[in-house]
C-alpha positions as CSV (number, residue, x, y, z in Angstrom):
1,X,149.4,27.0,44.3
2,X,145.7,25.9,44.2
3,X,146.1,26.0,48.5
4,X,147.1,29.2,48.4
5,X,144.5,30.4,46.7
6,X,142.0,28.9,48.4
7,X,142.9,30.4,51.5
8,X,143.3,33.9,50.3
9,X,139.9,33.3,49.0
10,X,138.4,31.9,52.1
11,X,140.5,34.7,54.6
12,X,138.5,37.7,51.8
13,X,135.1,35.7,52.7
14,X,135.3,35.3,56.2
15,X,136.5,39.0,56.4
16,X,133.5,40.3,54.4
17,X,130.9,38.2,56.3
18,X,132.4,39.3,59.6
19,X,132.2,43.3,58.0
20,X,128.5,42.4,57.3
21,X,127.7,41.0,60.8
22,X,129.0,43.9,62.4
23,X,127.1,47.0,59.9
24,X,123.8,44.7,61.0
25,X,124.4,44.0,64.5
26,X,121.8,46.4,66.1
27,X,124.3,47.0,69.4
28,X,127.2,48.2,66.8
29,X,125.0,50.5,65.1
30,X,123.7,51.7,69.0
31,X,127.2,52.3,69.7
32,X,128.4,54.1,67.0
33,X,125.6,56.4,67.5
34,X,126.8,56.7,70.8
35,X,130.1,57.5,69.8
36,X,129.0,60.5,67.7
37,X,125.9,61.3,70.2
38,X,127.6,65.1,70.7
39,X,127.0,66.1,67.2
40,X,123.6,64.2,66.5
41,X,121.7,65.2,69.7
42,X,118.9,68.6,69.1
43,X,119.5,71.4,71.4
44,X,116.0,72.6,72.6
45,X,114.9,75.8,70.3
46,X,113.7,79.0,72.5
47,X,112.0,81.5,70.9
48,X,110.1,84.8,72.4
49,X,107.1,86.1,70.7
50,X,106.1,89.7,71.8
51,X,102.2,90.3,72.3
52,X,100.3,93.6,73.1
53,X,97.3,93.9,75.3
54,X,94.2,94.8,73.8
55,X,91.4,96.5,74.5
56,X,88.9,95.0,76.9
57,X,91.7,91.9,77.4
58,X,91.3,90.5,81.1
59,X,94.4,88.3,82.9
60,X,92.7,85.2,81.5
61,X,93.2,86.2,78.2
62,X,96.9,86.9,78.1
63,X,97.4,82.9,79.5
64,X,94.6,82.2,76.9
65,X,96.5,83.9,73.7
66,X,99.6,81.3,75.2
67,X,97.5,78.5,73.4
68,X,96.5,77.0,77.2
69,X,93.2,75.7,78.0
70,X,90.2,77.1,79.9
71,X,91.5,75.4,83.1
72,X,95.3,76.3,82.9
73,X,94.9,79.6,82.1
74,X,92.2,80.1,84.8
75,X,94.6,78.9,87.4
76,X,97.7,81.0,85.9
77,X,95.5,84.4,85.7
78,X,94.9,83.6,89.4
79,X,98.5,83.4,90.6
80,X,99.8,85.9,88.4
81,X,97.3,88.6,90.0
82,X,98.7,88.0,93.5
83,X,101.4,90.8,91.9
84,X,99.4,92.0,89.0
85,X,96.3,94.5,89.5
86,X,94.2,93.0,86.8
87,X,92.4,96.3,87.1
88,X,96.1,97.8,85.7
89,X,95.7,96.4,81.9
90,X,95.6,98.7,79.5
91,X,95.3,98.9,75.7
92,X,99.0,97.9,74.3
93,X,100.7,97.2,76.7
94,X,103.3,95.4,75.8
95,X,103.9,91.6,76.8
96,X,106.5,88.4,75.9
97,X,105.5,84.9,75.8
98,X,108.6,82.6,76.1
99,X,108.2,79.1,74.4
100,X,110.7,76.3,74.7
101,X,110.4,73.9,71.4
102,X,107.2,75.4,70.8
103,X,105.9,75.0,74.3
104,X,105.2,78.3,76.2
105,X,107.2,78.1,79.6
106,X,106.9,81.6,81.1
107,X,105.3,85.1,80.1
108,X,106.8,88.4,81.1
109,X,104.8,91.4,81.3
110,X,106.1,95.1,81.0
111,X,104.8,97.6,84.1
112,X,106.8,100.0,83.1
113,X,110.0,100.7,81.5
114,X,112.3,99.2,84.5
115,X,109.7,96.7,85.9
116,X,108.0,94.0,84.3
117,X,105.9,90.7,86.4
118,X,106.8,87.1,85.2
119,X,105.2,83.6,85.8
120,X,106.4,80.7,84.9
121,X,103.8,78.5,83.6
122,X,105.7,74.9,85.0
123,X,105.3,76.2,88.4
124,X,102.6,79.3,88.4
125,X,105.8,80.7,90.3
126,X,105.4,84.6,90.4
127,X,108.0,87.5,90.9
128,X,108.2,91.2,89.8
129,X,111.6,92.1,88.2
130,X,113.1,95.7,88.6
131,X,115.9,97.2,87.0
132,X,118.3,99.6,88.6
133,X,118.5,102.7,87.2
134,X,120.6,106.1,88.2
135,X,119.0,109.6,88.0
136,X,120.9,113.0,87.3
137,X,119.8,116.4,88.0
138,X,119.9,118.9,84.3
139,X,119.0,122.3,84.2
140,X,117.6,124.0,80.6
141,X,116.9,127.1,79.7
142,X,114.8,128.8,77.0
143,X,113.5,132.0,75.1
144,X,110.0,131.9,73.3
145,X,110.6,133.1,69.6
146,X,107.3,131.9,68.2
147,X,105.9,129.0,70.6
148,X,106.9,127.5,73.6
149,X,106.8,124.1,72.1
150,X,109.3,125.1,69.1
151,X,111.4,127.0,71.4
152,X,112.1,123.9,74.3
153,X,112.7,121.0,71.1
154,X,115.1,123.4,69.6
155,X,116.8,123.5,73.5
156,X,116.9,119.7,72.9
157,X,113.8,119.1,75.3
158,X,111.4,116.3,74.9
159,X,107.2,116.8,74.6
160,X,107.1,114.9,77.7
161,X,108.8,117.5,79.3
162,X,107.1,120.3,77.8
163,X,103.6,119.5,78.8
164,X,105.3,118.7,82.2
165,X,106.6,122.3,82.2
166,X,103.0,123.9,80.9
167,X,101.0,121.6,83.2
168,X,102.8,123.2,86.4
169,X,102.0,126.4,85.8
170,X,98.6,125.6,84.5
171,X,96.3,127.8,87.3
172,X,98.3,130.8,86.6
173,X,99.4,130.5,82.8
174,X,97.0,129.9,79.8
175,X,99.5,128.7,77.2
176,X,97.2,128.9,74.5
177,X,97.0,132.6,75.1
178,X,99.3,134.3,77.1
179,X,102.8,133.2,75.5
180,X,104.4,136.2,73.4
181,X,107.7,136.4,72.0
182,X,110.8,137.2,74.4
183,X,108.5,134.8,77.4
184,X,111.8,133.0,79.1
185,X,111.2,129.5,81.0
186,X,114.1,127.7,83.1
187,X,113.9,124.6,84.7
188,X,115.9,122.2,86.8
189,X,114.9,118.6,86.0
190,X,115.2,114.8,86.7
191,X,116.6,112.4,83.8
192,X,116.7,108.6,84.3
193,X,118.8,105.7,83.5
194,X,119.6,102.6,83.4
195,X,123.0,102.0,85.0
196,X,124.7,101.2,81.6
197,X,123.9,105.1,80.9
198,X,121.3,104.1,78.6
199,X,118.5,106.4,78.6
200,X,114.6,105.8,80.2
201,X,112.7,109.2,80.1
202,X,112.1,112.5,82.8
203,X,111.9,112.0,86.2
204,X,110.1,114.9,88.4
205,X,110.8,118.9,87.7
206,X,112.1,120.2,90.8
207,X,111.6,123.7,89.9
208,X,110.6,126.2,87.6
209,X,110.8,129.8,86.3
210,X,109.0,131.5,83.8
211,X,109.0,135.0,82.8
212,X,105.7,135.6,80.6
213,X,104.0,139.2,79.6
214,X,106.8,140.6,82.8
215,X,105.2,138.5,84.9
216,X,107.3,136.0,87.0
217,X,106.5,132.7,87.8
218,X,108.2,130.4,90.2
219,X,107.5,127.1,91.2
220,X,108.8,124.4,93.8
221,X,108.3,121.0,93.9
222,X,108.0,120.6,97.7
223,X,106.9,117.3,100.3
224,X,106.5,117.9,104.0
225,X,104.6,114.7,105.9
226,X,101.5,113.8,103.5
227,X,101.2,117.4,102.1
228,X,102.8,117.7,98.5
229,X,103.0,119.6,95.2
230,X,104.8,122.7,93.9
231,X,104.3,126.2,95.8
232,X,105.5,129.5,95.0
233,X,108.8,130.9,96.6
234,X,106.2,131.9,99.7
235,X,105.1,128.5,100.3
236,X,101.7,129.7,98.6
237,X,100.4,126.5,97.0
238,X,100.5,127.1,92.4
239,X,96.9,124.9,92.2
240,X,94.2,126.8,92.4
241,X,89.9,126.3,91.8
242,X,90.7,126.2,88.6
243,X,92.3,125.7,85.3
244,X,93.7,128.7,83.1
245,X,93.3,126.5,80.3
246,X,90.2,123.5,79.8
247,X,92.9,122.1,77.4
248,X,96.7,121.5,76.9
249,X,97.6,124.8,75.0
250,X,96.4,125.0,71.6
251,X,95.7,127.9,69.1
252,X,93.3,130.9,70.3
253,X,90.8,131.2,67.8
254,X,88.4,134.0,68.8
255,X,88.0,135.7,72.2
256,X,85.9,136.9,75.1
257,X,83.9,139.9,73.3
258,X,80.7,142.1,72.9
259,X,80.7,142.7,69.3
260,X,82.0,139.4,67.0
261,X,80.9,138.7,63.5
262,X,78.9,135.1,63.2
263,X,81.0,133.7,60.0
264,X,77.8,131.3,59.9
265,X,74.9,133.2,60.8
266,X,76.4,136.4,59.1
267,X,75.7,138.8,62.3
268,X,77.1,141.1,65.2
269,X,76.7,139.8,68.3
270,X,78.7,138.8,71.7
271,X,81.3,136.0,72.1
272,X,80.9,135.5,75.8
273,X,83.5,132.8,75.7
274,X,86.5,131.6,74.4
275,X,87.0,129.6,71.4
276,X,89.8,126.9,71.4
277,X,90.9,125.8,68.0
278,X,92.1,122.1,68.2
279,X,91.9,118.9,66.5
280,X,88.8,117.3,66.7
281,X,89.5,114.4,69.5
282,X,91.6,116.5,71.6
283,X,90.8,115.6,75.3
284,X,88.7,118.6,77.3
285,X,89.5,118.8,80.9
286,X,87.1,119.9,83.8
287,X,88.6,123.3,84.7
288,X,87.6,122.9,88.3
289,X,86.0,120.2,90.7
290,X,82.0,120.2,90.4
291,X,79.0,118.3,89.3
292,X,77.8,118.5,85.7
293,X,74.2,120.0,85.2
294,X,73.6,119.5,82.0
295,X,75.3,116.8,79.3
296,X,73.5,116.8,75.5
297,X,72.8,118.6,72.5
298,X,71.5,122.3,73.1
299,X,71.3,124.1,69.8
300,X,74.4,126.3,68.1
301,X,76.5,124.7,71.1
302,X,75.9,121.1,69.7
303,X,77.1,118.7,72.0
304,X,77.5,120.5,75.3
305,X,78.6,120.0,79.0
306,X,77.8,122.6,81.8
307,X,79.6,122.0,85.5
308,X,78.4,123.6,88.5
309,X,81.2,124.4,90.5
310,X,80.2,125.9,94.0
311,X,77.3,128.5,94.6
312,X,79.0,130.9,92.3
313,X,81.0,129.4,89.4
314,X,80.4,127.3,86.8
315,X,81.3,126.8,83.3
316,X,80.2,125.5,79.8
317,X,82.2,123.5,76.9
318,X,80.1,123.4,73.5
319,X,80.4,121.9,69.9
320,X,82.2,118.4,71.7
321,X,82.5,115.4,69.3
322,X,82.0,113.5,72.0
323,X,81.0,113.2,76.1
324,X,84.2,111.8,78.6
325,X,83.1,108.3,80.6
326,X,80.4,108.3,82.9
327,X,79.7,112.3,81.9
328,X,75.7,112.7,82.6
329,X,73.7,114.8,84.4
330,X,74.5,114.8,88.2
331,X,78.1,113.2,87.6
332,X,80.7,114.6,90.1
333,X,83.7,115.7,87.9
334,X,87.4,116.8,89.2
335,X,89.8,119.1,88.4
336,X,91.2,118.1,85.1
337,X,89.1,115.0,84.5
338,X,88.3,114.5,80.8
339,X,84.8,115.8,80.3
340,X,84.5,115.6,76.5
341,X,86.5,116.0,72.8
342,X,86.7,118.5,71.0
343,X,84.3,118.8,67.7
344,X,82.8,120.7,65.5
345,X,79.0,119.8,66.4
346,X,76.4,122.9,66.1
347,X,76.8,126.3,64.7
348,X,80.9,125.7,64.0
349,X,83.0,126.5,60.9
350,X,85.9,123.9,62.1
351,X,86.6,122.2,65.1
352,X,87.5,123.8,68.0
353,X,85.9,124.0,72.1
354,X,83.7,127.1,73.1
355,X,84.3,127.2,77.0
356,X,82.6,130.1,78.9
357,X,82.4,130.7,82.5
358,X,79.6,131.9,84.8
359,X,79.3,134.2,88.1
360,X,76.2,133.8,89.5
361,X,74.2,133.4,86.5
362,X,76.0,136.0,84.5
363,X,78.7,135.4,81.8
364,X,82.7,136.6,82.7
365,X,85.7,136.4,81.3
366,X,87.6,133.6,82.2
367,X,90.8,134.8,81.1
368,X,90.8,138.2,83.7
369,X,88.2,136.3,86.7
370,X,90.3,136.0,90.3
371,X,91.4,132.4,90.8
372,X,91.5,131.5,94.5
373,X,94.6,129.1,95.5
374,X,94.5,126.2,97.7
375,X,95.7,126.2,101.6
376,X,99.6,127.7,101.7
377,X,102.1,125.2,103.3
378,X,102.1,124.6,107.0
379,X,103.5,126.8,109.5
380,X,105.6,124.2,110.9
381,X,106.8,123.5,107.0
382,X,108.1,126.5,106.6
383,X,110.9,127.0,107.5
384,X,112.6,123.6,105.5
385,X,111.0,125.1,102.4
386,X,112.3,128.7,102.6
387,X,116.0,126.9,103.1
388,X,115.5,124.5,99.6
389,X,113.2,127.7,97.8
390,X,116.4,129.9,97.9
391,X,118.5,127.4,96.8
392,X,116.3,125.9,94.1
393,X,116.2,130.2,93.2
394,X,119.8,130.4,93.7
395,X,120.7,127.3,91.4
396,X,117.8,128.4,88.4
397,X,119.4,131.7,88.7
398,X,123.0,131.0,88.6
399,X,122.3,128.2,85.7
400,X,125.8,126.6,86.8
401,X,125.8,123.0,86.2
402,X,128.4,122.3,88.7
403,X,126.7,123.6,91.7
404,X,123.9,121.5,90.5
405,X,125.9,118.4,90.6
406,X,127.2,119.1,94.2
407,X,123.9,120.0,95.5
408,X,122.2,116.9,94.0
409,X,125.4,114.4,95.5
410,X,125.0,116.3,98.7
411,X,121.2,115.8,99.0
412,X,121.5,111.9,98.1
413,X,123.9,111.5,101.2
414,X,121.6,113.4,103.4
415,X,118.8,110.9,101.8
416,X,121.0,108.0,102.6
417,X,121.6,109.2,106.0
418,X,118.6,109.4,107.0
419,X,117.4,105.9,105.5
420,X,119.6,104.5,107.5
């Protein structure tokens, strides 16, 4: 009895020491570890931090707001311009840094809404990424009941498109003035998407027809060689010297007159101008290419800009908040170049732009002066452009979305055609 004991005893202690050996033997405990390695083991973490470009930011700065050093981001800013304009940043624009457990690996950088430049920081390897995307033809038609702006977002339009529409017919249409009630616009347009459907925004309008005061307007969007823009439906070319309008269209607030009661100085006398009511900061455009004579304060006008256009025009923009960049004295301007912002500075009750025009020396109405158009098409143009102006005129006419469709899938194979 006492034997048995002792060896149930003894097999217990043996079994326990060899249990203790093998929790403590540093190769066990290894491979055990082992054994459950799949569930133990740390995937790495990614995360993706979204960043905007401010203002005054160079390349450097983006590799710099990574967390690299002087050195690194020196030598990433380098590579990454070989397909990067570092002239092309500008305020906001959006950007992504990548890090991989907490280590940036690559930044992506949006161009535009389909195309966006990446590096990748382990390699300073560069490429540009560009979506596909698919673009449709739409056509859209509208009646002014109050403005044109209310009338095209009740039609569904976008603002894009609506200053797209205004800006065509900007040497012949002064939207800030001429729009009455019953005014008709049509338009056949570009929209583009990504390949999923998903929408991106407005392509190019193709053409145009507005119906303002009985007036009509056409325009067509043509190319021929290196010459193009959108021309009438006899090739005649819609820019002309200058602008109907020194600013997208806005309230009228007092016109070109003789006799007009000074609500400041409490007199009768002439309003040789016209007086644009608009929020004060609202960019003022150069109506016409020329060189600006005078840039500062000069009395009731407050701030004030005068351009010299040719021998015989020029024009004057008064009570600015503020001057464009680089506008001085003997500055050479363009056609639609941002000159100023409007104010309120001088003799003003509000804020709003007083823009005059001169002919030699003497004020006119800018509203009733001739405008002279740029050259016509070419002769040896013509005859392509008559072919797509009567079908464009056709299509706008007819408003049938069908036809629309055909002609656009007939003009892609033609495209493709002649690609290849």
């Amino acid at each position: 009895m006492v034997r048995e004991l002792l060896a149930i005893a003894l097999v217990v202690t043996v079994g326990t020491l060899s249990s203790c050996t093998r929790m403590s033997d540093p190769r066990e405990q290894e491979r055990q570890s082992t054994a459950g390695g799949n569930e133990t083991v740390q995937q790495p973490t990614e995360e993706v931090r979204e960043f905007e470009v401010k203002k005054g930011n160079a390349l450097v700065d983006l590799f710099l707001n990574a967390g690299f050093e002087a050195v690194k981001a020196h030598e990433c800013a380098v590579a990454f311009a070989e397909i990067v304009d570092p002239r092309s940043l500008i305020p906001k624009q959006k950007y992504r840094i990548v890090y991989i457990d907490d280590h940036p690996t690559k930044l992506e950088l949006e161009l535009s809404k389909t195309k966006q430049a990446v590096i990748d920081f382990r390699t300073l390897k560069t490429e540009l990424i560009e979506q596909q995307t698919e673009i449709k033809l739409e056509i859209a038609s509208f009646k002014v009941t109050s403005t044109l702006w209310e009338a095209a977002i009740q039609t569904g339009l976008g603002p894009n498109l609506i200053v797209r529409l205004a800006d065509i017919f900007a040497w012949d249409i002064d939207f800030n003035v001429e729009i009455r009630n019953g005014d008709e616009f049509t338009m056949i347009y570009e929209t583009v998407t990504f390949e999923d459907g998903e929408p991106i925004g407005y392509g190019d309008i193709l053409a145009a027809f507005g119906r303002v005061n009985g007036d009509e307007h056409w325009a067509i969007r043509y190319r021929c060689g290196d010459v193009e823009g959108y021309y009438d439906l006899d090739g005649n070319n819609l820019q002309k010297a200058f602008l109907r309008s020194p600013l997208r269209y806005r309230r009228i607030s007092s016109g070109f007159t003789y006799k007009r009661y000074h609500p400041i100085l409490r007199i009768v006398r002439p309003h040789l101008g016209i007086d644009y009511a608009a929020p004060v900061g609202t960019p003022v455009w150069a109506v016409g290419d020329g060189v600006v004579t005078y840039a500062g304060k000069k009395g009731g006008y407050g701030n004030f800009v005068e351009v010299r256009h040719n021998s015989v025009y020029s024009t004057t923009y008064g009570h600015l908040s503020k001057y464009g960049r680089g506008i001085k004295r003997g500055a050479r301007v363009k056609q639609g170049q941002v000159i100023g912002y409007v104010g309120s500075t001088g003799l003003s009750t509000g804020p709003h732009l007083d823009f005059r025009m001169k002919k030699n020396g003497s004020f006119v109405n800018p509203l009733r002066e001739p405008n002279k158009s740029l050259p016509p098409l070419p002769n040896e143009c013509r005859s392509e452009f008559e072919s797509r102006a009567a079908e464009m005129a056709a299509l706008i006419t007819s408003e049938d979305e069908e036809a629309l469709k055909l002609w656009h899938l007939t003009h892609q194979q033609e495209s493709c055609c002649e690609g290849g």
